[in-house]
N, C-alpha and C positions, 0 to 999 in steps of 0.2 A: 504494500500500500504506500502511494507518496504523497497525495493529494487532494482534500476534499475541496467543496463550492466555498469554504471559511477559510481559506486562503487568500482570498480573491484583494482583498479589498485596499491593497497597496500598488497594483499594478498601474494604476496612472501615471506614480513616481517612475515607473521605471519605463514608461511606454512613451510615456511622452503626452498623453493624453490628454485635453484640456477641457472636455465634456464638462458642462455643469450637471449638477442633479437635482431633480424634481422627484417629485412625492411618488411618479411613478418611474422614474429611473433606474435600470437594474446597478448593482455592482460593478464594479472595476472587471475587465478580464479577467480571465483566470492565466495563473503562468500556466497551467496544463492541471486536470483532474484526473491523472495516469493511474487509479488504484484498481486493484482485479485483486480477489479471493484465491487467483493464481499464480503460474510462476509469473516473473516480471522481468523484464527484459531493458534497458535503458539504452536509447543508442545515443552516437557520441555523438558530438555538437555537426563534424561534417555529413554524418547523414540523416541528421536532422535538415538541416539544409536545403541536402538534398539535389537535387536537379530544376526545381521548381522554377520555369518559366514565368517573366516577369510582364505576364500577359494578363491585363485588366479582367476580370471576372472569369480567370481557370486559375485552376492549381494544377500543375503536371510534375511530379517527381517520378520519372523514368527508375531510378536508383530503387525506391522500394516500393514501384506498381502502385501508387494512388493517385487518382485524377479525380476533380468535381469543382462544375461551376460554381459560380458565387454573382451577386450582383455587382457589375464594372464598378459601381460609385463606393461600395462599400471598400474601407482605409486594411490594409493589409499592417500587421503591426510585430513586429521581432520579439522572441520570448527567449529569455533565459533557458528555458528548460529545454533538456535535449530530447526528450519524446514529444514534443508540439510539434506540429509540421507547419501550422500556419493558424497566424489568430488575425481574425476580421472585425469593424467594428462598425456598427450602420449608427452615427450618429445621430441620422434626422430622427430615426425612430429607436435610437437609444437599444440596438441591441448586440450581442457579443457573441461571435463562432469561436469555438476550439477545435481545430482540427488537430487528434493526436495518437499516437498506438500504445499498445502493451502486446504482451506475446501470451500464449495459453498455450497448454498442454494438449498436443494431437486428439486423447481421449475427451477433452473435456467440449461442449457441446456449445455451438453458437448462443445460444438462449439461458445459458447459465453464467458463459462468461458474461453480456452483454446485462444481464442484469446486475454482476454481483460488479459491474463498471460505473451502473447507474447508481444503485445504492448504494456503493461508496463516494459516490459525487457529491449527493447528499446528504452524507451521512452526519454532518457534523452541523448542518444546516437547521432553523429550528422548524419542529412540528412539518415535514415533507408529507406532504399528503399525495400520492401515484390517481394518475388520471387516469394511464393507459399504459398495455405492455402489451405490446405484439408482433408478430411478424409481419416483416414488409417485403416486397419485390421491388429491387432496385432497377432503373431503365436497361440492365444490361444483362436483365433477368436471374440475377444473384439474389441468393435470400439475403433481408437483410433484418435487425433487432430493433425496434422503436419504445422507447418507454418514457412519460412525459409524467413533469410533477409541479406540484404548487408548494413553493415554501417558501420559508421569508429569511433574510438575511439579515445581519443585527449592521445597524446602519445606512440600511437600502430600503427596508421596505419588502414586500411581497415579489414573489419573483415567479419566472413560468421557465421550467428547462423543459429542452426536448433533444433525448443524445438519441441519436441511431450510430448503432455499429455490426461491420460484418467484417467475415474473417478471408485470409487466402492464408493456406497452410497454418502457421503458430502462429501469425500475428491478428490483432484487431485491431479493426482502425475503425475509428470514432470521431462522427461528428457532435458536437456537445454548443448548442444555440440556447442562448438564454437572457431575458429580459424583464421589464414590466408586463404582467400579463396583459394588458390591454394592446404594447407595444408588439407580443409576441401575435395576438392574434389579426393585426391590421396585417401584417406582413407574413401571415400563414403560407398561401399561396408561395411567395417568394422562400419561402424558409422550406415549404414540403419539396420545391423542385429542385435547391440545393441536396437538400439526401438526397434524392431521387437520381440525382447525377454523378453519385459517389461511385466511381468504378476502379476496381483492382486486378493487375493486371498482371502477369510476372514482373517478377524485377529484374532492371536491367544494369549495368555497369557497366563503364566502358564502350558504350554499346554494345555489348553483348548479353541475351536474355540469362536470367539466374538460376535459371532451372537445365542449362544447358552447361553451367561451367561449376567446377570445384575450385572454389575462394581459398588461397591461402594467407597467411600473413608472413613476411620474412623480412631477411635484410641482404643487402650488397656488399661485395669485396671493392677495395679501391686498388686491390693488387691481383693481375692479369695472370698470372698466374693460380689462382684459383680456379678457373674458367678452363682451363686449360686439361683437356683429359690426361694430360703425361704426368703432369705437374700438381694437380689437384685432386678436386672430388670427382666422384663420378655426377654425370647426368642422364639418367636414364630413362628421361623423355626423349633427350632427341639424341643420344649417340647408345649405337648397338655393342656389344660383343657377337664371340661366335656362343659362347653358352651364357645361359640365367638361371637365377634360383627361383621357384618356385614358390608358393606361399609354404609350401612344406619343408622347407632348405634342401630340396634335390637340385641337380646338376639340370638340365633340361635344355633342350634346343634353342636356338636365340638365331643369328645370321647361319650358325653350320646347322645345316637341314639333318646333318647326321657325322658321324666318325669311326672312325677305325682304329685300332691301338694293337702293336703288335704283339707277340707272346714275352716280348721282355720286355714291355709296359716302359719301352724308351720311346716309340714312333708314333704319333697320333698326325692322322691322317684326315680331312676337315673336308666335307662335302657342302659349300656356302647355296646356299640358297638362291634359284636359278634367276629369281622374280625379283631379288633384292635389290632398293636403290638408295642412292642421296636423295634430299629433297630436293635437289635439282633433277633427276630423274635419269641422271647418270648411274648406271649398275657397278654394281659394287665386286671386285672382284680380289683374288689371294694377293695381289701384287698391293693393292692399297693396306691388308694388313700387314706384308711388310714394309712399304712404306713405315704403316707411322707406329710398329714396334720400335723399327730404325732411327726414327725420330725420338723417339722414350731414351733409348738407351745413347742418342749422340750426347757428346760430354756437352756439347754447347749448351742442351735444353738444361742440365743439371737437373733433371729427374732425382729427388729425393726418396722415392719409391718403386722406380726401374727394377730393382735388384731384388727387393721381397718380392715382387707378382710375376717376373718374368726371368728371374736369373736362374732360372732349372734350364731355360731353352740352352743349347751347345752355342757358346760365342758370343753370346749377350754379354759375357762379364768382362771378355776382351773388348767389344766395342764400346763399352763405356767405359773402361780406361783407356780408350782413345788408342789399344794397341790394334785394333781390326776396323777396315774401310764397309764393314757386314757383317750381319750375323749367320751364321755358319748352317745353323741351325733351322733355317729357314729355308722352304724353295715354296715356289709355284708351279705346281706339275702344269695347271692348265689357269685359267682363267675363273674358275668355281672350284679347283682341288687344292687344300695346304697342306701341306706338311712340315712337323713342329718334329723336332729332334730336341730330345731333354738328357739331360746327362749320366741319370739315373732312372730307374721306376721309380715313382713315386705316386700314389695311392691319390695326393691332394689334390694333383697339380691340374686339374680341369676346374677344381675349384677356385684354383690364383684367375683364371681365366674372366671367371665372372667379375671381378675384382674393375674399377672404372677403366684404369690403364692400359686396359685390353682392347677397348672399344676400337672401331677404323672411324679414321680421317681423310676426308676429301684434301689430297696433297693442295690443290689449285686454291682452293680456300684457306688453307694454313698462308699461303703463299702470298692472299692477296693484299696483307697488312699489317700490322701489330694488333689492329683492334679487331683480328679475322671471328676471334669469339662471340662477337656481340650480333656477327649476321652467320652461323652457324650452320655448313648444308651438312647436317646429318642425317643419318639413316632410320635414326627411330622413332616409335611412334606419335612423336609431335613434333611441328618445327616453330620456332620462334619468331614469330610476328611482330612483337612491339618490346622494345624497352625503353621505356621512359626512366632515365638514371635516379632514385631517389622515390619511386614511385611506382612502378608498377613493371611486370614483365606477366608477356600474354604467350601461350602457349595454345598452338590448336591442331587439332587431329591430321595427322599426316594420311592425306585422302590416297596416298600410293604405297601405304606400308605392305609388307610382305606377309605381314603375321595377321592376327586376327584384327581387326581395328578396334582402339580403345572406345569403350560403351559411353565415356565424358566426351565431348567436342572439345572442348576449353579447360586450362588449368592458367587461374589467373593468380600470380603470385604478388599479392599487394605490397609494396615496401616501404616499411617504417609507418605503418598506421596505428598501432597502437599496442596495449597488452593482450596477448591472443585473447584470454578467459575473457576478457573484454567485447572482444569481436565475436566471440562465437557465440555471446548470451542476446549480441544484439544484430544476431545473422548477419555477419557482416565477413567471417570464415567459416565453412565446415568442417574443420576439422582444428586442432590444434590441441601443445603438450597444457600439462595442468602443470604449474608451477608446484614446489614443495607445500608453499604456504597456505595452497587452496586442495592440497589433497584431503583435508577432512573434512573438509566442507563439502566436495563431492563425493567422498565414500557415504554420505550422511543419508541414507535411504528419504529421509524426507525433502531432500535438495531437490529442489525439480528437474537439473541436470545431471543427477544419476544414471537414471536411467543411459543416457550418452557414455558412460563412464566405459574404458576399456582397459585394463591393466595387465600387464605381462611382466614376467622374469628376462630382462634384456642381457646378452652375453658382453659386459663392460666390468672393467673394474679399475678404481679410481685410487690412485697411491701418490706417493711423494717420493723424490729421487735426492740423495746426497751426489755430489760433486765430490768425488775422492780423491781427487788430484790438487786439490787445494786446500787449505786450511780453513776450518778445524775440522774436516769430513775427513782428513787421510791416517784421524785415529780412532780406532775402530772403537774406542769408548765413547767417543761424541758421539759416534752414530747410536751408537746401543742408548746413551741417555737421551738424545731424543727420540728415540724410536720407543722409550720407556716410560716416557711424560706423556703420552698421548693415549687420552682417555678415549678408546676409539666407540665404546656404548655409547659412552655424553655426547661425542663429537657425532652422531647417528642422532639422536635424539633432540639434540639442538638446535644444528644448522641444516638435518635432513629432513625434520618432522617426522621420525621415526620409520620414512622411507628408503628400506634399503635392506643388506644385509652385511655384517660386518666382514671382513675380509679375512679368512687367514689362510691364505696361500694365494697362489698367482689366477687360478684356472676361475672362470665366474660359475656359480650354478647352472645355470642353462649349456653350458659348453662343455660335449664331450670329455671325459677324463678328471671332468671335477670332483674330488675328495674331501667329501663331508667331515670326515672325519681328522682332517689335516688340525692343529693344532697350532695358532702362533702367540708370539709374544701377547702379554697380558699389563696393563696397565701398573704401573710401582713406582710410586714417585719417590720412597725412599730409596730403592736398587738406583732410579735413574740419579738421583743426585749422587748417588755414591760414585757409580761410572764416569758421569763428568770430574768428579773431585778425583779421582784414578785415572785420566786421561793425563797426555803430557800437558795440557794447559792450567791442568792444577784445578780447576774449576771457570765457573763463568766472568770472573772480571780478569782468564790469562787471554779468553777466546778474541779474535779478530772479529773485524765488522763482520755480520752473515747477513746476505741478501737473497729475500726468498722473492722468484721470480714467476708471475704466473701473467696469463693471458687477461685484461683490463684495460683499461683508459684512467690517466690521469693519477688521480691519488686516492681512488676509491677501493675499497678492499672488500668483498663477499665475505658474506658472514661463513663461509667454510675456510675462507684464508682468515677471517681475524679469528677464528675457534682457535688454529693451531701454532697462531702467534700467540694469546691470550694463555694458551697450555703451555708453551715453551719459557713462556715468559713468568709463568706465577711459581712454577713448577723449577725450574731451573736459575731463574732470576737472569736471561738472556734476552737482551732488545736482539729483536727482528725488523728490521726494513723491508717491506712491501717494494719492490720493480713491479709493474705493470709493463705488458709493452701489446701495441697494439695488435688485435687479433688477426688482423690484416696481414699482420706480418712473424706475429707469433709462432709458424711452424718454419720460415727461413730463420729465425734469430735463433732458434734455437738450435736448430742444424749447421749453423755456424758456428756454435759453442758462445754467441755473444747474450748468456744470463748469469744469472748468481748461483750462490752457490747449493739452492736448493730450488726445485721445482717441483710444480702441482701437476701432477702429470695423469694421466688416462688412456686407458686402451681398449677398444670394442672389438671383436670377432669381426674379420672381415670374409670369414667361412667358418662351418662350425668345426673344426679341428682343432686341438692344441697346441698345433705346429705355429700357428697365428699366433700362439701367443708365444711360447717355452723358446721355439726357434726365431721368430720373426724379432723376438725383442733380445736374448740373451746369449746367442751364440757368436762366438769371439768372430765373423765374418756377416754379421746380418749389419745391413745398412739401419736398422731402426734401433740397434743399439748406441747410439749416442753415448751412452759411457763408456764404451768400452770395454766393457766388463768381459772376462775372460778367463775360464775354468776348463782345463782339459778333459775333465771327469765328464762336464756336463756337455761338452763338444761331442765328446765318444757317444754318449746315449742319443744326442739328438741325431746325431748323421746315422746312426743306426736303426733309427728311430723314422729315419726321413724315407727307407729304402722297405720298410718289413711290411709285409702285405697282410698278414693276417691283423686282423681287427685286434680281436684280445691281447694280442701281445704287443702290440702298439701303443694302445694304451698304456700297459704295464710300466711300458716306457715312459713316454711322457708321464706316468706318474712319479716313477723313479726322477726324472729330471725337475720337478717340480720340488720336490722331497731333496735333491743336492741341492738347490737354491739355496733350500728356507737353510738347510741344515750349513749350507758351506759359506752362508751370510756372516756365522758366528766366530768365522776362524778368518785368518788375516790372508788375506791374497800373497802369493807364494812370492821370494825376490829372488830375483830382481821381476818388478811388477814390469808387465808391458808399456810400452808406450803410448801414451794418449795425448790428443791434443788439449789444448788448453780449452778449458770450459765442457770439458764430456764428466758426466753423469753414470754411477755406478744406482742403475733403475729399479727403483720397485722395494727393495727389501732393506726392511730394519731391522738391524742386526739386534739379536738374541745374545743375552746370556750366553757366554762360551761354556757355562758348567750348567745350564739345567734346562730353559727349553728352545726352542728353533726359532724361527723370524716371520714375520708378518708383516702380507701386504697391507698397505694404508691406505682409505678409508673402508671403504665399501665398494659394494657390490650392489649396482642397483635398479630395481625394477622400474620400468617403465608404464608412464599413465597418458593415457589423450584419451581429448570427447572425441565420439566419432562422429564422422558424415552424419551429417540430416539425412532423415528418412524421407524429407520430401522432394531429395535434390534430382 
């Protein structure tokens, strides 16, 4: 509920309005009387707005499908509130429109919402006496709700309302006309053909209808290489691979219509799909995905992620140390046949496949500029029509895809319009994530967006990295006492809202080879102070400046960076400096070694296997190790590990390799240590007690929440 008729009676001050009052004079406008006995929705000030044509006696907001005349003379007047669409005001005869919505639950019925609209209008009004409640036929043969009342308002006088409202999908929208009963009845006629003319229509953005597109909300890179499939994320609207995963995480056909793989699971063999093209309508053939494999791994792109998704092919690893003009590993038997030579079997590796990096590239379109990503001729199934920088990027169904065609026309990714849980309570996204701070209020069965609620066990796990090549990280008692100060329950409980689950080992729940049963470090604030006071610094006023480096702007710090300042610091009596650096640019600085000496770090499955993680992050040659970190022990299991076909005993493995982590966290790296460059990160694990128990990852592990699509999109 936000607003009854006893509201009203200041809106002159703020309208502008200079109307005198007589004895039958109604009240002041209303800012809006938006209250419903249901859910409620509020939209923001821009789509209040709206689209509304500045045309004397129409209202048209295209944006959310309401249109109805009004009489040309009557003063059109701006309202604070962001559920008005438009307030009208007939001075000669002293009477006042609200035009405004609220939203209702799919189940609940025209004629329930539309009253419990009017008697909260109202409700606050003295002695409302109801003249009439009925259904009406609007001119475009839409039912519509009419209910009219006599009341009096303290300071006006006797008053006559008459709201009619009807619905399109969740919303209602409400005409709400009210004045001196005498006033209201000279002007009936003109007031019955305003309702009458109330008509809703889909809603359109952008110009395109809303029933035809999926709304999202997001934001933009200012740095070109996110865009970039060698370089970045994936996009997989408009750039294909040869395989995809399914909604069930299988391997599944994508551009290769089908493969081959020979009995020593070295040679996969790629039948591309006959019908496939660019959005240009150029066919896409084996020569383009060597192409722009060859581009991933040329040293000039400086691919940060060449080596994890595609360093099994034979020669990849030489052409990105710039020592081969090709990869080896590649041919083109024919114009639709590939052939992928990898260096070993490997069980995963159609999996790396799905992976963005994989995708093909129109050479002619790389070619035709720096900014070639922003006009995109890709192969899948949408191509990119509009980007407006700051504002909006339009995606629409690729009318020549090869595969099935997507069931949406349109995916329109709004930018920078506001907080999703925002946009989606006031249709303005269909879909979007639920922040920490609003998951119990949507777990809360009586929230009216419950029902939307969809939660999952996501394969992520969020930790913290020491820098062990620099001081005070390169003694393995610092690390143990801050890996000891850290209340990792509170630290769930505080800044997650109890969303999540604690970490103790590397692998997430959801992902193959995860050990329930693993065991890490445990919270001790007297052991940690003891450690630091046992370290060569003597304790916290021998330590160096420490700079904790996470992804932000400015000098603002998230409540999960200041939890683990706030621990280090009560706990150990150790100032932390917060670095921010922009997220823009936060995955090159750091592959450059240019942060402090501890980072907020995270890693999600980019296939369901533990190789993603165990190998991808910790072996002494993986390009995603940025610390450097390197154990013989745990080298031998993984590369043995990388080669064994059977399931079960693979696991064994990576669980063995999981288990030398936490265990080999607690003992000192062998000397002479290897070589690291300056600013690499020894990832993930805080070091355990060398005499009782093993190490653990930091924070959590954590489930995923979003409302879903409307059911009426």
């Amino acid at each position: 509920m936000k607003k009854s008729l006893s509201a009203l009676a200041g809106l002159l001050l703020l309208t502008g309005c200079t109307m005198p009052f007589s004895n039958d004079a109604p009240p002041t406008p209303p800012v809006v009387a938006t209250a419903t006995p249901v859910a409620q929705r509020t939209a923001s000030p821009a789509v209040a707005a709206g689209t509304a044509q500045p045309v004397p006696g129409r209202y048209d907001n295209a944006d959310l499908g309401v249109a109805f005349n009004y009489p040309p003379l009557w003063q059109t007047k701006p309202s604070k509130d962001t559920s008005s669409l438009l307030l009208l005001v007939d001075s000669a005869q002293g009477l006042y429109t609200d035009a405004f919505y609220t939203a209702m639950p799919v189940s609940t019925t025209l004629e329930t919402a539309a009253k419990g609209v009017a008697e909260h209008t109202v409700s606050s009004t003295t002695n409302p006496q109801l003249r009439t409640s009925r259904s009406l036929t609007l001119a475009d043969s839409r039912s519509a709700w009419i209910s009219e009342y006599d009341t009096t308002l303290k300071n006006a006088g006797a008053i006559r309302v008459v709201i009619v409202s009807a619905t399109r999908g969740a919303q209602l929208v409400t005409l709400m006309t009210y004045g001196a009963p005498r006033s209201v009845e000279t002007a009936r006629a003109t007031i019955d053909q305003m309702n009458s003319s109330l008509a809703l229509s889909v809603p359109q953005a952008y110009g395109i209808p809303r029933d035809q597109a999926l709304f999202e909300e997001g934001g933009e890179s200012n740095n070109p290489r996110d865009y970039d499939p060698a370089t970045g994320g994936p996009n997989n609207l408009l750039y294909s691979g040869l395989v995809m995963f399914n909604p069930h995480l299988q391997i599944v056909p994508d551009l290769a219509q089908s493969w081959d793989i020979n009995p020593a699971g070295t040679v996969y063999t790629f039948h591309l799909h006959p019908t496939a093209r660019f959005h240009d309508g150029r066919a896409v053939t084996a020569s383009d995905f060597i192409y722009s494999w060859d581009r991933a791994a040329d040293p000039t792109t400086a691919s940060n992620t060449v080596l994890t998704y595609l360093g099994d092919i034979v020669g990849l690893r030489d052409r990105r140390a710039g020592k081969a003009a090709r990869i080896r590993g590649l041919l083109a038997l024919d114009d639709h046949t590939l052939q992928v030579t990898i260096d070993a079997p490997k069980p995963y590796f159609l999996m790396k496949l799905a992976y963005g990096i994989s995708v093909v590239l129109d050479r002619s379109n790389v070619a035709s500029g720096p900014e070639w990503y922003r006009r995109p001729n890709g192969s899948g199934p949408y191509r990119l029509t509009r980007w407006e920088p700051n504002k909006v990027q339009i995606y629409e169904r690729n009318a020549t895809f090869y595969g099935p065609p997507p069931a949406i026309r349109y995916v329109v990714n709004q930018l920078y319009t506001g907080v999703g849980i925002r946009l989606y309570e006031t249709d303005q996204v269909d879909l979007t994530g639920v922040s920490r701070a609003d998951v119990a209020r949507m777990r809360d069965p009586g929230e009216p967006l419950h029902r939307d609620l969809i939660e999952g066990v996501n394969m992520c796990t969020s930790y913290i990295s020491f820098d062990v090549t620099k001081p005070p990280f390169d003694d393995l008692r610092v690390r143990q006492a801050f890996a000891l100060a850290v209340d990792k329950d509170r630290y769930l409980d505080l800044t997650l809202h109890g969303v999540g689950i604690v970490a103790r080992g590397l692998y997430p729940p959801a992902l193959p080879g995860h050990n329930p049963a693993l065991r890490g470090l445990d919270y001790n604030p007297t052991l940690a102070q003891q450690r630091l006071a046992e370290s060569r610094y003597g304790g916290a006023k021998g330590l160096p400046p420490i700079v904790f480096t996470v992804s932000g702007f400015g000098s603002d710090a998230a409540p999960t960076v200041a939890a683990l300042v706030a621990m280090w610091q009560q706990t150990l009596g150790v100032p932390v400096a917060v670095e921010n650096l922009e997220p823009d640019r936060y995955r090159d600085e750091i592959h450059a070694g240019q942060h402090g000496n501890i980072l907020l770090s995270g890693w999600c499955a980019d296939y369901p296997d533990p190789e993603n993680f165990a190998d991808a992050l910790f072996h002494s040659g993986a390009e995603e190790n940025v610390g450097g970190y390197s154990n013989p022990t745990l080298d031998r299991l993984l590369e043995q590990a990388r080669v064994e076909r059977d399931v079960p005993t693979r696991m064994a493995l990576y669980g063995q390799a999981e288990q030398t982590l936490v265990d080999g966290c607690a003992r000192r790296l062998p000397q002479p240590r290897p070589e690291r460059s300056a600013g690499q990160t020894l990832r993930a694990w805080l070091c355990a007690d060398p005499d009782h128990h093993p190490a653990a990852a930091l924070p959590v592990t954590r489930p995923g929440a979003a409302l879903s699509m409307k059911g009426d999109l």
